[in-house]
N, C-alpha and C positions, 0 to 999 in steps of 0.2 A: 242690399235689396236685390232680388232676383228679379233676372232680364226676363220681359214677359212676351210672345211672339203676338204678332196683332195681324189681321188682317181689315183694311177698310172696306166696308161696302157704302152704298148711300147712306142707309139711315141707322147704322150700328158699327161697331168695333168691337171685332170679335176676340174670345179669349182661349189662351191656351197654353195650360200650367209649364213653365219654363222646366221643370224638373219633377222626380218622383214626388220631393216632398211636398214642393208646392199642389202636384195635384192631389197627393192623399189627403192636404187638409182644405184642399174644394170641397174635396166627399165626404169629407167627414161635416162640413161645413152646411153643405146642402142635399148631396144625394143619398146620404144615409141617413138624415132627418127628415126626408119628402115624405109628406104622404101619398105621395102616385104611386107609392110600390117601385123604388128604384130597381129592383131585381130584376123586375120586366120593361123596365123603363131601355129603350134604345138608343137613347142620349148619349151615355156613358160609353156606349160598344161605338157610335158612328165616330169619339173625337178618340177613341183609341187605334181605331181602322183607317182614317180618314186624314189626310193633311190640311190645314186651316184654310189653303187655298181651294181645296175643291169645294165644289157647290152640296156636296153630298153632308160636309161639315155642319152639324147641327148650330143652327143661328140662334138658340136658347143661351149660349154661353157667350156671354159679354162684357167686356170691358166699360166702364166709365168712371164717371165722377164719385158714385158710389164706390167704387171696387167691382173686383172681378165678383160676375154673379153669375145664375141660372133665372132665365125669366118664368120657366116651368116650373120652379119651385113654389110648390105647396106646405107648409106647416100642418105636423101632424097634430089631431084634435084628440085629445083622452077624454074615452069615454068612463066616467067613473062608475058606471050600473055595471059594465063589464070586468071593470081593473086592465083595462088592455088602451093602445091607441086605435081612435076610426081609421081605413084606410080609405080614403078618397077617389071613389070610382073617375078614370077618365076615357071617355068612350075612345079616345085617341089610339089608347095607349089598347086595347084589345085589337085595334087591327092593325097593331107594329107586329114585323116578323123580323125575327132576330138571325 
């Protein structure tokens, strides 16, 4: 089982993939199935940049009982009149700058 680095804060434990492989199948687990548009999503770029101890470390990625998740994870919705998936507007997420 791969060692996973944690950081405590008060009301969460934070996550952060022990190795490549661990984290390409976070993403593939949840930020390439989001429907927030992970491309523009800043999430991904702050725990790439970012060490778990800083406060800059997005607090969306977390450890628990469940498993390692994203609490910002949205399920994407197919829309069948299109043949395509809806994308799910987040006002958040238009004034991240990357």
């Amino acid at each position: 089982m791969a060692r996973r680095h944690r950081a405590v804060t008060e009301e969460l434990t934070l996550y952060r993939p022990s190795n490549g492989t661990a984290g390409e199948g976070f993403h593939a687990r949840f930020c390439y199935r989001c429907g927030r548009n992970w491309e523009k999503c800043s999430i991904l770029t702050r725990t790439l940049i970012h060490s778990i101890d800083e406060p800059e470390y997005p607090r969306e990625w977390i450890q628990d009982d469940q498993g390692p998740r994203c609490t910002a994870f949205r399920e994407r919705v197919f829309n069948r009149q299109s043949n395509r998936f809806k994308k799910i507007r987040d006002k958040r997420q238009e004034k991240m700058k990357l």
